[in-house]
C-alpha positions, 0 to 999 in steps of 0.5 A: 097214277093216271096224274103221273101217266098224264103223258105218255113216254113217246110224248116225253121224249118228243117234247124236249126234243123238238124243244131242242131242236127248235132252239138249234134251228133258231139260233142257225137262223138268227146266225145265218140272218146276222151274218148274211145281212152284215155282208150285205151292208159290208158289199154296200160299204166296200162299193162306196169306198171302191166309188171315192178310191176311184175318184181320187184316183182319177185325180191323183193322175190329172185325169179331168173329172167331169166325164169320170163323174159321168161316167160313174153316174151312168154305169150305176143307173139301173142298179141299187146304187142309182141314188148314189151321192159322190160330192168332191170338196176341197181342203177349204170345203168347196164343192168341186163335182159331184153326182146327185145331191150335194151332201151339203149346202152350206159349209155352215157345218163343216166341223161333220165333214172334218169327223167323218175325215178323221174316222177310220175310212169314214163309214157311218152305220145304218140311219146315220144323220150327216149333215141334217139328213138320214143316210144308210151309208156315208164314206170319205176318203182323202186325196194323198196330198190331202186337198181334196177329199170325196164324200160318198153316201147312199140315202136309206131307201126302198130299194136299199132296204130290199137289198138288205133284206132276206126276203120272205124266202128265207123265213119260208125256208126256215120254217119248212125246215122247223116242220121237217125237223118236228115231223122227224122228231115226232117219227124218231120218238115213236121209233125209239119208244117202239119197244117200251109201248109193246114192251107195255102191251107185253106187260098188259097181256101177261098180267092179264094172262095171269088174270084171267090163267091164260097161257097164250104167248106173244109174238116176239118177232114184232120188236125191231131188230135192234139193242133194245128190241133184242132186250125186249125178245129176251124178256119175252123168250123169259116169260115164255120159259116161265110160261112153259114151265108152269105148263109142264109143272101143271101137267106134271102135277096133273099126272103125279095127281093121277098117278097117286089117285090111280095108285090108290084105287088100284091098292083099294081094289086089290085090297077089297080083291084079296079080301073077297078071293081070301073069303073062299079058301079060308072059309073052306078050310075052316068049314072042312076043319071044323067038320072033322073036329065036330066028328069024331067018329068019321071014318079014316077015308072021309077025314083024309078027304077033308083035310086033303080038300083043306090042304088044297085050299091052303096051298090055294091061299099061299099062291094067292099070297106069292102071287100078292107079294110077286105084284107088290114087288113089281109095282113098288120097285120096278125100278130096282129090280136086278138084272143079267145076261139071260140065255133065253132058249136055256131058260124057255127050255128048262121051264118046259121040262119043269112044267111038263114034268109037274103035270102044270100043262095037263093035256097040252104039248108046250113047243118053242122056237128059240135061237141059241144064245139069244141073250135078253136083259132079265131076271131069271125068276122073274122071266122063269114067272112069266113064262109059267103064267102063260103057260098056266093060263093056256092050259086052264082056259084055252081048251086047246091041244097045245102051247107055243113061244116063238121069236117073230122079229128082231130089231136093233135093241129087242127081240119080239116073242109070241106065245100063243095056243090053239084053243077058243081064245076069249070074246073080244069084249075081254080082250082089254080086261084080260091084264087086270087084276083078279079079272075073270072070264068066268069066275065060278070057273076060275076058282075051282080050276085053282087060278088066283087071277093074278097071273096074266097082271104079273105077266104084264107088270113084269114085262114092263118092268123090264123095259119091253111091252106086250099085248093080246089078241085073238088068232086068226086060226083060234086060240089066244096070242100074246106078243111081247118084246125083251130088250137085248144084252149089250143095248143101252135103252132108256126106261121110260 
């Protein structure tokens, strides 16, 4: 793997590219230098021709040609054609004028002027020999009646070759703009390898992530603003989803684990709960039973009180049980516990009657302030329940002279109720205990009162079924107060 990743991805894509266009730069420059120094030697080529065109002109029309010569000797003096050589020879080869340098000496070797005449305007190329000496350029031209012709030719010198030449500029040039186009090159690789390099820290960070059970994200704003960078982004929002739902599987995971292992100890307690609170009426009943069976001669008044007292424990036992089945139903299907359109005040009303009349309230006077048809979402025997709990709790343990349940608030979806008693209310310390099973203030007390301890949990389970919530405290005034919310009729509010 680490042959293979010898070169990173940047560099990958740098190399061909400045490969690339190192090899379109050079062949522009190879191009513009041929083209260039071509038209340099076609200038050089076509001055010459313009030089014996002249020249023949001046003689076509009679003109002498002595100050015509001279004339062109001086105008070319200081420039590249200074060393220009103009010799006008007859059709028998003898040298009539001339400006520098005959081009020959001798018509020993005349046969070279008849081939330059018989070319195409006669121009020779670079380094040509003509007439045994080395020549950058020669041309010939022939007059119209073809006795005269003119050879012009321009010697290979320094000051030729100059012109010729580009010169350094050019190939400095040539060379800024290799480096530019490389420097370009090199920023356009990182530009466009950006996202496959964060894309690879993304990647690194992730697996390291997984590694080591991290969850940090990653910051997606970084990627450029482009096709590959808006693929990058989404890869990442993917990862985040991904990460997410992991997260909130785990916490969900945590909680289902909590709940079950909560579920759990909850049913072992009530379970080691109702075995310890079933000790006691069971085995009263069975030692008053068994006292009556082993005397036979107690009298009537005796064994009456007996089997009253186990009739009280029985009666004890089956509310213990109902109140069992009442928590069970609650918790396994709160959910689908039916419910309707319940007139409160009618139902707070009859539960009063019923409670005063069976003697529930004792010594306590049970009043409420309830408007008519004030409608909550319920189930009758249910809320039939709740209210029989509280009112029994108040009338056990409060101590108090008298019960109330008022409406306190009303919002869009609920109503706010508050039932409280003018009684001792309980120490602070059992205020948060008070909605736990079978707790006891005082149990010793409790059970000679008949409570099952079950009554204010049944309260609670059933109020939270039923899409509100409730709460306690102590009264400023004395007395313990139990606020709870009932949800409307006719409202749509979600559960949980």
């Amino acid at each position: 793997m680490a042959l293979k990743r010898q070169f990173s991805f940047k560099w990958r894509l740098f190399v061909p590219l400045s490969l690339l266009m190192w090899i379109v730069i050079g062949t522009f420059a190879y191009y513009t230098y041929r083209h260039e120094t071509r038209y340099r030697e076609r200038t050089i080529d076509l001055q010459l021709n313009r030089i014996g065109s002249k020249v023949l002109q001046a003689y076509d029309n009679d003109m002498d040609l002595t100050p015509f010569m001279n004339f062109v000797r001086y105008y070319n003096a200081q420039s590249l054609y200074s060393d220009l050589r103009v010799s006008v020879y007859d059709r028998n080869g003898d040298l009539i004028y001339s400006i520098g340098k005959p081009t020959v000496s001798d018509f020993t070797n005349v046969a070279d002027l008849e081939e330059l005449i018989t070319t195409d305007t006669g121009v020779k190329s670079k380094d040509n020999i003509l007439f045994g000496e080395k020549y950058f350029y020669a041309s010939a031209v022939k007059s119209n009646d073809g006795q005269v012709f003119v050879h012009t030719v321009l010697p290979n010198s320094e000051k030729v070759r100059d012109r010729l030449s580009l010169g350094p500029e050019f190939w400095i040039l040539v060379a800024t703009v290799f480096v530019v186009a490389t420097v370009l090159v090199y920023i356009l690789s990182g530009y466009l390898t950006r996202n496959v390099k964060l894309l690879r820290v993304f990647a690194d960070k992730a697996a390291s992530n997984i590694d080591t059970g991290d969850d940090e994200l990653f910051d997606e704003s970084i990627f450029p603003h482009d096709e590959l960078g808006d693929i990058s982004r989404r890869i990442v929002e993917l990862y985040h989803d991904r990460i997410d739902a992991l997260r909130r599987a785990g916490t969900e995971h945590k909680i289902a684990i909590n709940a079950v292992e909560e579920k759990s100890r909850l049913k072992r307690q009530l379970t080691n709960n109702i075995n310890h609170e079933l000790k006691t009426p069971v085995g009263v009943v069975r030692g008053y039973l068994e006292t009556v069976l082993s005397s036979p001669d107690m009298d009537d008044t005796m064994r009456t009180h007996f089997l009253q007292r186990a009739q009280d424990n029985v009666n004890r036992l089956c509310a213990l049980l109902g109140d069992v089945s009442t928590m069970t139903r609650l918790e396994e299907g709160a959910g689908n516990i039916p419910t309707e359109e319940i007139d409160f005040h009618d139902l707070v009303f009859a539960v009063a009657n019923d409670l005063e009349t069976g003697g529930v309230l004792r010594d306590m006077k049970f009043t409420f302030d309830i408007p008519l048809n004030c409608s909550v979402r319920g189930n009758a025997g249910l809320l039939t329940g709740v209210i029989t709990n509280l009112a029994k709790n108040a009338a056990i343990h409060s101590h108090g002279t008298k019960m109330c349940l008022n409406i306190t608030a009303e919002s869009e979806r609920y109503y706010t109720f508050h039932f409280y008693d003018n009684g001792n209310g309980v120490d602070e310390e059992h205020l948060a205990h008070l909605f736990e099973r079978f707790y006891r203030i005082d149990s010793g007390r409790a059970r000679k009162t008949g409570g099952t301890g079950l009554g204010l949990p049944i309260v609670k389970n059933t109020i939270e079924a039923l899409g509100g919530t409730i709460s306690v405290n102590n009264r400023l005034g004395g007395g313990l107060g139990f606020m709870f919310t009932l949800e409307k009729w006719g409202t749509n509010v979600k559960k949980g």
